[in-house]
Jmol script that loads the backbone (N, CA, C; Angstrom):
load data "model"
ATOM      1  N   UNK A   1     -23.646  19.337 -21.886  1.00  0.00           N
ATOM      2  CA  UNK A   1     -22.235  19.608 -21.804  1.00  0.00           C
ATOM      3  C   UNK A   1     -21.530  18.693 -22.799  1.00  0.00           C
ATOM      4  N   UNK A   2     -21.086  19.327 -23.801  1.00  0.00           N
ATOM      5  CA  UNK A   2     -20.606  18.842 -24.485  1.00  0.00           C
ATOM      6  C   UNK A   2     -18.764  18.292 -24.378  1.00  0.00           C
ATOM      7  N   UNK A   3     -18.543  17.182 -24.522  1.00  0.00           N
ATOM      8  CA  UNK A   3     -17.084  16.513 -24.079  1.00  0.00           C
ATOM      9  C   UNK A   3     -16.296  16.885 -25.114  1.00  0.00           C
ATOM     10  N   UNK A   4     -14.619  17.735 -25.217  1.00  0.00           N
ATOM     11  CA  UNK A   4     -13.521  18.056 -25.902  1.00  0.00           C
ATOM     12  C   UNK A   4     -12.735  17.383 -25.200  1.00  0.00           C
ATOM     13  N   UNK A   5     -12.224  16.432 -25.454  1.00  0.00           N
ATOM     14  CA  UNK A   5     -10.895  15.543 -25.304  1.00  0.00           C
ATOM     15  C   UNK A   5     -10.221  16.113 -26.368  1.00  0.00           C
ATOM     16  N   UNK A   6      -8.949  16.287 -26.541  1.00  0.00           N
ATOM     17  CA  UNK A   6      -8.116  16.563 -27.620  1.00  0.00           C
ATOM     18  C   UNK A   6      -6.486  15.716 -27.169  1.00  0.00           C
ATOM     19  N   UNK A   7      -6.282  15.655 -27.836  1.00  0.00           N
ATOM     20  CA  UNK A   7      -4.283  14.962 -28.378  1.00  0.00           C
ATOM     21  C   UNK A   7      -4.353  13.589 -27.183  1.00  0.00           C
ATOM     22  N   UNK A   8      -3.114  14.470 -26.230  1.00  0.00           N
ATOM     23  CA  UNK A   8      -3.121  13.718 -24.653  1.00  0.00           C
ATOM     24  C   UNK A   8      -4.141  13.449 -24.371  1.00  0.00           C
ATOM     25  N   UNK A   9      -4.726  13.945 -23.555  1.00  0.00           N
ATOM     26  CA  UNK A   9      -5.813  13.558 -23.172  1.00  0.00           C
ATOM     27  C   UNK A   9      -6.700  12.562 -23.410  1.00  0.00           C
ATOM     28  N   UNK A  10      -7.659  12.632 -24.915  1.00  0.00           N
ATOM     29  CA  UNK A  10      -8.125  11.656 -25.546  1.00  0.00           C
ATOM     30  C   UNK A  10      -7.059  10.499 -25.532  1.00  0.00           C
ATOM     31  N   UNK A  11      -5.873  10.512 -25.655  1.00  0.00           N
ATOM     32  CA  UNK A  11      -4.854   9.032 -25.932  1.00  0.00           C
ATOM     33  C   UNK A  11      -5.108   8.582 -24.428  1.00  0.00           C
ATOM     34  N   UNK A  12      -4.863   9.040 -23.524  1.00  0.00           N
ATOM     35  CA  UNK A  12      -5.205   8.970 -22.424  1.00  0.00           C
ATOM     36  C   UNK A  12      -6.051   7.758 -21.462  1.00  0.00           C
ATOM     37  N   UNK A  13      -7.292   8.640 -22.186  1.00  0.00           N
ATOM     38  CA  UNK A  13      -8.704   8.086 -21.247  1.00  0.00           C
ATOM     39  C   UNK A  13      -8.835   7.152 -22.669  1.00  0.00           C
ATOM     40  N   UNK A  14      -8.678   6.729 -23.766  1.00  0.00           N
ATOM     41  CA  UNK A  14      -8.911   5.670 -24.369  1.00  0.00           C
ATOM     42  C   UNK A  14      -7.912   4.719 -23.966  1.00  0.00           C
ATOM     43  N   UNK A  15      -6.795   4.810 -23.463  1.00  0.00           N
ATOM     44  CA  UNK A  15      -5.258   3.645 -23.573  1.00  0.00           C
ATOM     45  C   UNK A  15      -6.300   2.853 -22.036  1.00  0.00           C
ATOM     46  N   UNK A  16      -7.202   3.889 -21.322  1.00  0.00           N
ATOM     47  CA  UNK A  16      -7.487   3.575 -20.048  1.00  0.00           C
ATOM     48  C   UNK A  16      -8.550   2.882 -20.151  1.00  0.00           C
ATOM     49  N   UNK A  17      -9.731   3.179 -21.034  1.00  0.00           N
ATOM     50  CA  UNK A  17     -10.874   2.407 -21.169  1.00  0.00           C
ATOM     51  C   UNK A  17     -10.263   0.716 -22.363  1.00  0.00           C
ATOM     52  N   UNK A  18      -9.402   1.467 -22.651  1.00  0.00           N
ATOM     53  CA  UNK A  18      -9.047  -0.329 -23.158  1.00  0.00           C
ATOM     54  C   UNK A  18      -8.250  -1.485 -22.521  1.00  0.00           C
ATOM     55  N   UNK A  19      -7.688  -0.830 -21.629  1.00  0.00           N
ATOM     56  CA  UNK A  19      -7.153  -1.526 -20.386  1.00  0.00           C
ATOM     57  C   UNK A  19      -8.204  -2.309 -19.371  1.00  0.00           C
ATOM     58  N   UNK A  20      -9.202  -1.334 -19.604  1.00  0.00           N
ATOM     59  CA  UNK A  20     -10.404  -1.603 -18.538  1.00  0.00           C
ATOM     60  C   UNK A  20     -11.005  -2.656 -19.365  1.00  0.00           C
ATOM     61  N   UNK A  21     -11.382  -2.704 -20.723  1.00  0.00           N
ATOM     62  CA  UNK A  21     -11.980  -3.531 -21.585  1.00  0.00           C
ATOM     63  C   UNK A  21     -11.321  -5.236 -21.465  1.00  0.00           C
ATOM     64  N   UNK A  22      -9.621  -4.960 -21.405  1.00  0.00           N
ATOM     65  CA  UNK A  22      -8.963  -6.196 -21.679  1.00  0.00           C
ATOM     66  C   UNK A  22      -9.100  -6.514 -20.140  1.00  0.00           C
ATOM     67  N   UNK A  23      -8.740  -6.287 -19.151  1.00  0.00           N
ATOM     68  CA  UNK A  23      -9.323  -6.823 -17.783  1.00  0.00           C
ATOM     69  C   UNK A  23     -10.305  -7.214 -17.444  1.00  0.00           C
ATOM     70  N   UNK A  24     -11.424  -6.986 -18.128  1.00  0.00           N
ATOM     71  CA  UNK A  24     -13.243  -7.371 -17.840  1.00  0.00           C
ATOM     72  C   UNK A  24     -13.026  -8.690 -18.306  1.00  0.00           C
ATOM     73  N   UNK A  25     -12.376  -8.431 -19.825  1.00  0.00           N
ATOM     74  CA  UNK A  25     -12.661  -9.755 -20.501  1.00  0.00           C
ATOM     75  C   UNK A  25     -11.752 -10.814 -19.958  1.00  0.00           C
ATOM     76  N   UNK A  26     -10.846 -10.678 -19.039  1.00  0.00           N
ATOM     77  CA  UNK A  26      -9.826 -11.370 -18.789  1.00  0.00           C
ATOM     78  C   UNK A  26     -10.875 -12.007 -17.307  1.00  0.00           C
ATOM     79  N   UNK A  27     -11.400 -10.874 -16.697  1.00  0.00           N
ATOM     80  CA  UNK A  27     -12.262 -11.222 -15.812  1.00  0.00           C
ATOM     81  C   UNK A  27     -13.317 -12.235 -15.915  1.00  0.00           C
ATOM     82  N   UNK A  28     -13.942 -12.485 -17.117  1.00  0.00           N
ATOM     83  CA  UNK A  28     -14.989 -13.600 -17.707  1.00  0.00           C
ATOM     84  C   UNK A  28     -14.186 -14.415 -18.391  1.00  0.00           C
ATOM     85  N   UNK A  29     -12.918 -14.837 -18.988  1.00  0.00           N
ATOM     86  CA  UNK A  29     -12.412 -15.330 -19.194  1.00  0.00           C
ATOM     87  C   UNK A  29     -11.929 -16.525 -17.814  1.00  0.00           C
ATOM     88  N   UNK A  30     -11.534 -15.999 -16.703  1.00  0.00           N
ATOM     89  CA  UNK A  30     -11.355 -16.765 -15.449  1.00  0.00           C
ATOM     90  C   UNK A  30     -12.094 -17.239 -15.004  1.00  0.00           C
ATOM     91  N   UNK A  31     -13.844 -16.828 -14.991  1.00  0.00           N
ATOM     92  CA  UNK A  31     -14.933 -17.002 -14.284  1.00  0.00           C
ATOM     93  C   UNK A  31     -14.990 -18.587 -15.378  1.00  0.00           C
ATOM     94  N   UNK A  32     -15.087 -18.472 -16.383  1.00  0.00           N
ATOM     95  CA  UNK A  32     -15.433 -19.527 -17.473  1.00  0.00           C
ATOM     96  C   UNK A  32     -14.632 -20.223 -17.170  1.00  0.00           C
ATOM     97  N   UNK A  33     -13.299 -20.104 -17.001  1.00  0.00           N
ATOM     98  CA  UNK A  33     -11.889 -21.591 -16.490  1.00  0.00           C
ATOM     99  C   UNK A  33     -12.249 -22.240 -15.099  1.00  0.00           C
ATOM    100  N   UNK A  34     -13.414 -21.184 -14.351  1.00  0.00           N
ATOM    101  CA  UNK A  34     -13.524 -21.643 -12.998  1.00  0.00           C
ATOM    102  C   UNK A  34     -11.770 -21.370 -12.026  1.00  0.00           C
ATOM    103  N   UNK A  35     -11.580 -20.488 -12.329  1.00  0.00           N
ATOM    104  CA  UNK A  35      -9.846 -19.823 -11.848  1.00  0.00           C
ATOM    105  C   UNK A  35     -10.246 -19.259 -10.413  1.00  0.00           C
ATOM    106  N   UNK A  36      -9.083 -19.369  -9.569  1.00  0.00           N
ATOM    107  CA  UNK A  36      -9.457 -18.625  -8.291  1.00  0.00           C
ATOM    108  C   UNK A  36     -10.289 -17.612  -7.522  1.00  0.00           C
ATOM    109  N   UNK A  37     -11.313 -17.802  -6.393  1.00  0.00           N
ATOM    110  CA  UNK A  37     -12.001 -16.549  -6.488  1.00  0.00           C
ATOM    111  C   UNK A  37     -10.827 -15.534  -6.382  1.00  0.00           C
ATOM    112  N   UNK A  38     -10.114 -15.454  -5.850  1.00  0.00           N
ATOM    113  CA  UNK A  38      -9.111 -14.447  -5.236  1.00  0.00           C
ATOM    114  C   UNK A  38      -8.251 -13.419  -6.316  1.00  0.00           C
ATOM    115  N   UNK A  39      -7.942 -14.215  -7.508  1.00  0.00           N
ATOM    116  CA  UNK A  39      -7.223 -13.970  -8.627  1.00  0.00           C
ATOM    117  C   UNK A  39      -8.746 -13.356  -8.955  1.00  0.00           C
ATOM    118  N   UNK A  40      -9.556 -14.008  -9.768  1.00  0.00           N
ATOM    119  CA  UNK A  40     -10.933 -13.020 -10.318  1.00  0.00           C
ATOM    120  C   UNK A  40     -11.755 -11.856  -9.867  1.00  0.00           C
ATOM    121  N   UNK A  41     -11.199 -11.813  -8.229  1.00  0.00           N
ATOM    122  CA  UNK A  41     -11.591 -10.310  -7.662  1.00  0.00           C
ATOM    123  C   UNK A  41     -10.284  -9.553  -7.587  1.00  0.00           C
ATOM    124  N   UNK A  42      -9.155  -9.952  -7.507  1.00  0.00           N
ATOM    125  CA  UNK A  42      -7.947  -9.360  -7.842  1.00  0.00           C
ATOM    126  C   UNK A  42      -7.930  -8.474  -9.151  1.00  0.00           C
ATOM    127  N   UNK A  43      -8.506  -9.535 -10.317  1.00  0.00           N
ATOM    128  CA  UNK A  43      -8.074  -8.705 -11.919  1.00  0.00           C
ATOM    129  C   UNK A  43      -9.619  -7.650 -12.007  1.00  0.00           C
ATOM    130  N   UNK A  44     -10.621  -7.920 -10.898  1.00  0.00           N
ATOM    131  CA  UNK A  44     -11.718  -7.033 -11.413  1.00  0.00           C
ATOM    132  C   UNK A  44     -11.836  -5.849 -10.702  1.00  0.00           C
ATOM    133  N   UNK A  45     -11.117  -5.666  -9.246  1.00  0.00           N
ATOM    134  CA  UNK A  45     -10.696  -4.587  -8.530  1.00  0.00           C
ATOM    135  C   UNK A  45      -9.556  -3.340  -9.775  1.00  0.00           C
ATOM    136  N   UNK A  46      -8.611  -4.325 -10.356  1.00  0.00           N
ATOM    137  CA  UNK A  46      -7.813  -3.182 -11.626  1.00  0.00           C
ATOM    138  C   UNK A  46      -8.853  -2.775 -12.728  1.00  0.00           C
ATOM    139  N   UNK A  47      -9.810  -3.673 -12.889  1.00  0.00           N
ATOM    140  CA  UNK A  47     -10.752  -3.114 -14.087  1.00  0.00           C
ATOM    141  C   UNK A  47     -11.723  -1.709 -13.034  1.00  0.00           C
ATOM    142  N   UNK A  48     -11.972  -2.037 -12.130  1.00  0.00           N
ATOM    143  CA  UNK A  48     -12.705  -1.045 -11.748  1.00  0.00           C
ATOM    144  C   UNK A  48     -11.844   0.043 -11.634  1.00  0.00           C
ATOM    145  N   UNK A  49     -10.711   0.333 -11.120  1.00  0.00           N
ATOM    146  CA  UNK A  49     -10.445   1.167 -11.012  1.00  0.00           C
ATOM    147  C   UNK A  49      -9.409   2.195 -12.113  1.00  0.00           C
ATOM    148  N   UNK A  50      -9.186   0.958 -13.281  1.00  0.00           N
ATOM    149  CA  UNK A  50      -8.619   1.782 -14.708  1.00  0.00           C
ATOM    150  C   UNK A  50     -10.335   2.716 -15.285  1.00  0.00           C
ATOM    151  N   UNK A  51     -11.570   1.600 -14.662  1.00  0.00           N
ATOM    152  CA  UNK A  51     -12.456   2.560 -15.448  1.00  0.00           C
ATOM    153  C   UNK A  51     -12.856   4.167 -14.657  1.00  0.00           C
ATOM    154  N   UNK A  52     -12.408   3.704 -13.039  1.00  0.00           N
ATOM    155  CA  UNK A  52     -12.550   4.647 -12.264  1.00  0.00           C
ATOM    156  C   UNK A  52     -11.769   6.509 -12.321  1.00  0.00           C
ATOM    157  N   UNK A  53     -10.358   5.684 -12.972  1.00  0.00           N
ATOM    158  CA  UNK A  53      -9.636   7.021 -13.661  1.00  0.00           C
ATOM    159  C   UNK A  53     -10.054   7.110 -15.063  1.00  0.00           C
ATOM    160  N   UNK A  54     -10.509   6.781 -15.618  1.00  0.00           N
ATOM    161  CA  UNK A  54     -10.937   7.101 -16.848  1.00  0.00           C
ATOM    162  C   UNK A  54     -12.211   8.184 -16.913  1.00  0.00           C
ATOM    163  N   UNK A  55     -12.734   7.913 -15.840  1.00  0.00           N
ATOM    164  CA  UNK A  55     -14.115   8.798 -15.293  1.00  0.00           C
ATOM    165  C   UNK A  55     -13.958   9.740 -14.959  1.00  0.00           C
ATOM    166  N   UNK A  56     -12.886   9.888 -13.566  1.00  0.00           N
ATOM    167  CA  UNK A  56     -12.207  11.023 -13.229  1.00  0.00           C
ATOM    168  C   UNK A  56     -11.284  12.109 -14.289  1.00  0.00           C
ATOM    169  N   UNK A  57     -10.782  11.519 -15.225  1.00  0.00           N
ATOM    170  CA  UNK A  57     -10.000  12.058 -16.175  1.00  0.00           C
ATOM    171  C   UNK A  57     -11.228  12.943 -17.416  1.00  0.00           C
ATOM    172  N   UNK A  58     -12.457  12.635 -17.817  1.00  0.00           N
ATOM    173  CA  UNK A  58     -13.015  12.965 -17.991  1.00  0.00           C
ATOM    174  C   UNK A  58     -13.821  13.663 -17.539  1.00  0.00           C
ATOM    175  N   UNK A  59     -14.281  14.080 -16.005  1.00  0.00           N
ATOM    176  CA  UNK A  59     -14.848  14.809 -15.621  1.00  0.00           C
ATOM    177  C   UNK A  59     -13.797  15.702 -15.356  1.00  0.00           C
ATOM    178  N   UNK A  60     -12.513  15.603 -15.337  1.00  0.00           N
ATOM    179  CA  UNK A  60     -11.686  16.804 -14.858  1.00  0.00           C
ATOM    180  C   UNK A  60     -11.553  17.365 -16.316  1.00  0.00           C
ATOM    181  N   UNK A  61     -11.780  16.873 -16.952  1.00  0.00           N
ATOM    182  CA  UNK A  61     -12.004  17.955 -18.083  1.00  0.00           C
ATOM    183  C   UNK A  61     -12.654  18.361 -18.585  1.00  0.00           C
ATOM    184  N   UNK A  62     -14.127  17.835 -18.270  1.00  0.00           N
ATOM    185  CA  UNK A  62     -15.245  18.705 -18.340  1.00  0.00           C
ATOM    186  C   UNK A  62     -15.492  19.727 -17.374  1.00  0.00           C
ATOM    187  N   UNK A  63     -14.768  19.919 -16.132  1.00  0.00           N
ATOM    188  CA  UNK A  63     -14.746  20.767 -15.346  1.00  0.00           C
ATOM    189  C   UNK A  63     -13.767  22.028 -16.003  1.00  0.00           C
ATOM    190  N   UNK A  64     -12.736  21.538 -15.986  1.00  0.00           N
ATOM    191  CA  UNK A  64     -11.942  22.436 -16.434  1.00  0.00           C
ATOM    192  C   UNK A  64     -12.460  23.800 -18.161  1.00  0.00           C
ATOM    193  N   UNK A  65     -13.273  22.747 -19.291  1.00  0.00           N
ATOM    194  CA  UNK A  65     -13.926  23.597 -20.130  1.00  0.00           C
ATOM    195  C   UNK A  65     -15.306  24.136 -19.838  1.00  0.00           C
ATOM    196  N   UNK A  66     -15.813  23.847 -18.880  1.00  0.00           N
ATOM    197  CA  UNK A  66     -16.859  24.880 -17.973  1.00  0.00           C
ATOM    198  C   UNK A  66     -16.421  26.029 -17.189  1.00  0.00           C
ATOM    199  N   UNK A  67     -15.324  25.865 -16.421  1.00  0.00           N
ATOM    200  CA  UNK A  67     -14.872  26.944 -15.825  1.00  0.00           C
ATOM    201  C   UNK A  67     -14.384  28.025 -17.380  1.00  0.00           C
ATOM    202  N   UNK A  68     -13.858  27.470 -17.882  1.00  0.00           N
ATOM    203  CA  UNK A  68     -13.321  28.477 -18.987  1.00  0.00           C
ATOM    204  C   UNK A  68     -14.675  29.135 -19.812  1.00  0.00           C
ATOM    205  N   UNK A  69     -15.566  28.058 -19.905  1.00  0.00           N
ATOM    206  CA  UNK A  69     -17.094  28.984 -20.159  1.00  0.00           C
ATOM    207  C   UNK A  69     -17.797  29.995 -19.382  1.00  0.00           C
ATOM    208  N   UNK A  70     -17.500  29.573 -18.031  1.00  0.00           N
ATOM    209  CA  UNK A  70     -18.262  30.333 -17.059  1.00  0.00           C
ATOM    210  C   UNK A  70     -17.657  31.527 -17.159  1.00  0.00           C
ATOM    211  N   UNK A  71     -16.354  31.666 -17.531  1.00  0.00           N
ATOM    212  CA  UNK A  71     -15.125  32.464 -16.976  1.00  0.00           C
ATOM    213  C   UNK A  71     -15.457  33.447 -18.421  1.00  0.00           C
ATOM    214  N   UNK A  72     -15.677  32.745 -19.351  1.00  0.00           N
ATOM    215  CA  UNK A  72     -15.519  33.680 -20.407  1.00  0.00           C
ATOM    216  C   UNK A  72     -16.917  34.215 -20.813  1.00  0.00           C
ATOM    217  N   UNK A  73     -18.379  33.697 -19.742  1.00  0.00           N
ATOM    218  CA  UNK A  73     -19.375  34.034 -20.392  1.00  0.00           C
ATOM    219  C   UNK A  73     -20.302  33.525 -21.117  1.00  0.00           C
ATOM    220  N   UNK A  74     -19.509  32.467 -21.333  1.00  0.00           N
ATOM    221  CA  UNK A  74     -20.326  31.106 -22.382  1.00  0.00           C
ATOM    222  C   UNK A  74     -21.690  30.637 -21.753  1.00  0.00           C
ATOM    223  N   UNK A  75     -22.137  29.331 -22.309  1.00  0.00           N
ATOM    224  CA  UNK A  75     -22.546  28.530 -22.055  1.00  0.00           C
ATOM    225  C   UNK A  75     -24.078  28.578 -22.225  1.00  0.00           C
ATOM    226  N   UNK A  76     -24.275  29.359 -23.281  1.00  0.00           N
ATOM    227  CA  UNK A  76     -25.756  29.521 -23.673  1.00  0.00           C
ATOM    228  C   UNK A  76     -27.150  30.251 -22.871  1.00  0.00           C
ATOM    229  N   UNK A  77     -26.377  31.346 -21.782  1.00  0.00           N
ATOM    230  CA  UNK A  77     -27.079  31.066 -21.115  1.00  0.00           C
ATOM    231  C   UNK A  77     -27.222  30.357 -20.316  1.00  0.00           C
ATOM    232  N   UNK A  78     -26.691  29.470 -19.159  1.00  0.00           N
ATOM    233  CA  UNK A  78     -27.184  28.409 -18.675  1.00  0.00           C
ATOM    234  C   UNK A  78     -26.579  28.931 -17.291  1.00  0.00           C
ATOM    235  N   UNK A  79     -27.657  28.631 -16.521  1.00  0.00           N
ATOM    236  CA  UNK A  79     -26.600  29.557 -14.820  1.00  0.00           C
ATOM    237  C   UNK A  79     -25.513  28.843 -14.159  1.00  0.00           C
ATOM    238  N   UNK A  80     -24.857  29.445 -13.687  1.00  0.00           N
ATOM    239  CA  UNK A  80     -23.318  28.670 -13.685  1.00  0.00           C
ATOM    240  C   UNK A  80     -23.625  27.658 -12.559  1.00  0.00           C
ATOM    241  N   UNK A  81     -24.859  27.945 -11.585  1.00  0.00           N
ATOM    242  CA  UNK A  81     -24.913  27.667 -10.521  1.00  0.00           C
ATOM    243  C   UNK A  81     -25.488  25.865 -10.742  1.00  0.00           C
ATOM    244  N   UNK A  82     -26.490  26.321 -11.729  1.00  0.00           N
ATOM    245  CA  UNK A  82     -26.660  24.960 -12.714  1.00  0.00           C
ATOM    246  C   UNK A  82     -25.872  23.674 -12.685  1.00  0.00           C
ATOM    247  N   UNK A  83     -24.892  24.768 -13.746  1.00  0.00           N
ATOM    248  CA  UNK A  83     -23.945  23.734 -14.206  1.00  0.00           C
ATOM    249  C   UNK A  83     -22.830  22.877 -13.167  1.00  0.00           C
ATOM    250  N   UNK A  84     -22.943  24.135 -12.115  1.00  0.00           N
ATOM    251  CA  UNK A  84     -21.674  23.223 -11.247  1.00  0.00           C
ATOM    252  C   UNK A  84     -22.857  22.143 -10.244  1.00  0.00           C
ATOM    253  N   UNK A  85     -23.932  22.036 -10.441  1.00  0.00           N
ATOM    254  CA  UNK A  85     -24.519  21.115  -9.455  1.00  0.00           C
ATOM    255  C   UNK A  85     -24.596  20.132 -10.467  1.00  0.00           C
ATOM    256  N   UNK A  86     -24.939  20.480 -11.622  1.00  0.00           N
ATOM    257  CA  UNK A  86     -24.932  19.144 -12.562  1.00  0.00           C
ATOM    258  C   UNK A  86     -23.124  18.413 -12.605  1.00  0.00           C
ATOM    259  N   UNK A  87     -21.982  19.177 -12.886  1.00  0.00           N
ATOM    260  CA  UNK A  87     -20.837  18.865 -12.799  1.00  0.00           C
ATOM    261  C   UNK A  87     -20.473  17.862 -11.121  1.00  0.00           C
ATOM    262  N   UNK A  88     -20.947  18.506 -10.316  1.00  0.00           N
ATOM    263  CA  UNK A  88     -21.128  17.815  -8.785  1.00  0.00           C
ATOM    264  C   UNK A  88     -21.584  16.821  -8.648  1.00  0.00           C
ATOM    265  N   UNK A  89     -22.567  16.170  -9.324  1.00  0.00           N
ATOM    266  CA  UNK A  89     -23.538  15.251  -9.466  1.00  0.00           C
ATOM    267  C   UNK A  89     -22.484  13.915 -10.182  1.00  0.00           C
ATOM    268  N   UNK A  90     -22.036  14.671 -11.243  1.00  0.00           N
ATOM    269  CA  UNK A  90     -21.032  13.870 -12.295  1.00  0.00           C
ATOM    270  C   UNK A  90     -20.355  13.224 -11.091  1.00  0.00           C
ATOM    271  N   UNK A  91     -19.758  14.190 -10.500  1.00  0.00           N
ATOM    272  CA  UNK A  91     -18.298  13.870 -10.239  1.00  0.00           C
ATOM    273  C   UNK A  91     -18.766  12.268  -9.147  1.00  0.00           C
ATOM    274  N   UNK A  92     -19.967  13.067  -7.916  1.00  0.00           N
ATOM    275  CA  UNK A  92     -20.319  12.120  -6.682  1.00  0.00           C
ATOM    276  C   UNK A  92     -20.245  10.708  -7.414  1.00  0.00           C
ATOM    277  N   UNK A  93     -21.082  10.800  -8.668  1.00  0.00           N
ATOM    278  CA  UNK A  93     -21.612   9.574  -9.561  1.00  0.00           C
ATOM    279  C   UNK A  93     -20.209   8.442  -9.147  1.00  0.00           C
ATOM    280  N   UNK A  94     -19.400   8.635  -9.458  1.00  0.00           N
ATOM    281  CA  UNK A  94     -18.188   7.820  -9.609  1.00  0.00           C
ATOM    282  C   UNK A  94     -17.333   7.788  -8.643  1.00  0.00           C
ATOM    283  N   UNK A  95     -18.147   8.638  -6.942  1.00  0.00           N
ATOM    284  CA  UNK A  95     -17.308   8.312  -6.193  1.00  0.00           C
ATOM    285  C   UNK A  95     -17.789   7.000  -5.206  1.00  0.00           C
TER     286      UNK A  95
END
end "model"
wireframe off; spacefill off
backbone 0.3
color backbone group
């Protein structure tokens, strides 16, 4: 399954994975000062969960250009029944 992010979207789930990036590092940044546990599970609970919509935002749009394959016939051949257990799989992954 190939991933189409386009315009929005792509600005999107990247503004989100770099948010997630600057919080990790902000996260090892505290661990190294020896900074509060409370504050360092505080800033790593927002990293998990900017990467958590970033996941979701991407599988909702790989859902969404499968249905439009399924819908239109696409998909090489591949049984739809397939694809939505592999898409299912995606999704559980990140819940």
């Amino acid at each position: 399954m190939e991933l189409d992010l386009a315009g929005a979207e792509l600005k999107a789930v990247l503004n989100r994975l770099r948010r997630a990036q600057g919080q990790i590092s902000g996260v090892i940044r505290m661990i190294e000062e020896g900074r509060d546990c409370e504050e360092v599970v505080t800033q790593l609970a927002a990293a998990s969960r900017a990467l958590d919509r970033a996941g979701f935002a991407i599988i909702a749009t790989g859902l969404q250009q499968c249905l439009t394959d399924i819908e239109g016939g696409r998909r090489d051949g591949e049984d739809p029944e397939k694809m939505r257990a592999r898409l299912e799989k995606l999704f559980l992954s990140l819940a």
